[in-house]
N, C-alpha and C positions, 0 to 999 in steps of 0.2 A: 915723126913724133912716136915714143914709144907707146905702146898698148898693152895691158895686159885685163885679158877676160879673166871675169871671174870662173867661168867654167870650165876654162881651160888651165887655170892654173893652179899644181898641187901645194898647199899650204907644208909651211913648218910645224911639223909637232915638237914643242920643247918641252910638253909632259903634260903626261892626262891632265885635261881638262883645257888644257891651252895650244892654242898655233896662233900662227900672224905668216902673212903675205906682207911683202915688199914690191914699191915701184922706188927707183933710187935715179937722179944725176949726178950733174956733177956737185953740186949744193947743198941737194934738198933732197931728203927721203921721207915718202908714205909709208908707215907702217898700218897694216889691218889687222887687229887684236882680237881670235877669239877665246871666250873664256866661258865653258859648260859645265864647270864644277860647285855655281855655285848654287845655293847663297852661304856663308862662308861666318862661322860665328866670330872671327877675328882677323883684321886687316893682314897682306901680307907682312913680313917685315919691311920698314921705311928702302930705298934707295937712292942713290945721287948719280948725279953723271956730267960731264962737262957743257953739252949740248942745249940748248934753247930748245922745248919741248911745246909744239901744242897739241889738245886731244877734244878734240867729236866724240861723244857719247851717240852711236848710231842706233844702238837697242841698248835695252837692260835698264837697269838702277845699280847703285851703287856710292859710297860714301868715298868724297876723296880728301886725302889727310895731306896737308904741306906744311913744312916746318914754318915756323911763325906766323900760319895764317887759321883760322878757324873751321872746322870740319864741315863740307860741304856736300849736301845730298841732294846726287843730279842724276837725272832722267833721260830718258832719247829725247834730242835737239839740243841739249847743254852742250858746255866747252870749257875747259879750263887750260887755263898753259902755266909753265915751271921755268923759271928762271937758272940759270947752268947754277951747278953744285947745291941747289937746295933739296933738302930730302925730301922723300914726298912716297905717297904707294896709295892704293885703292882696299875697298873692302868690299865685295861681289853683297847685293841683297836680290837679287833673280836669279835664278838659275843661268840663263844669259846674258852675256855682256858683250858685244863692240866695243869697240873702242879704234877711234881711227887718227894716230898719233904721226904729227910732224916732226924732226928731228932736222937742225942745222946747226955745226956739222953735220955730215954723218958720220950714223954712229957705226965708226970701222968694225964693233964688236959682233953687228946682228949681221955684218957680213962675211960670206965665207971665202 
């Protein structure tokens, strides 16, 4: 079974303020989201993707936005999941955020 420690593993920087950690099969991948830049006076822009999505709010707050559905503001222990191609994005209200997101497929893009 694979393992990965947190302390032993170096995160992705995809730009101040954010990294995420991956544990991936053949299926199913973990993503660990971190996000230090906020709180953030406006969501980022919406995005889609083909993929069935679910997300763990592990720390922070934060407002999350889904096409056709009503703006929800959730806390560490929440969870929300996105159904494939609906748009959707988050809006940071703590300075920190987790965020601990399932993806099936995977998503070929976060891999290198």
């Amino acid at each position: 079974m694979p393992v990965l420690r947190a302390e032993e593993t170096i995160a992705e920087q995809l730009r101040d303020g954010l990294s995420r950690k991956m544990i991936v099969n053949n299926t199913l991948m973990t993503v660990v989201v971190d996000f230090t830049d906020g709180p953030w006076e406006q969501p980022e822009p919406p995005h889609s993707h083909p993929h069935e999505q679910t997300c763990y709010v592990a720390e922070g707050e934060l407002i999350f936005i889904c096409e056709g559905e009503e703006d929800q503001h959730l806390k560490k222990g929440d969870m929300f999941s996105v159904l494939p191609d609906k748009k959707h994005t988050v809006q940071l209200l703590t300075r920190f955020v987790r965020l601990v997101d399932n993806f099936t497929p995977l998503r070929q893009d976060f891999l290198k």
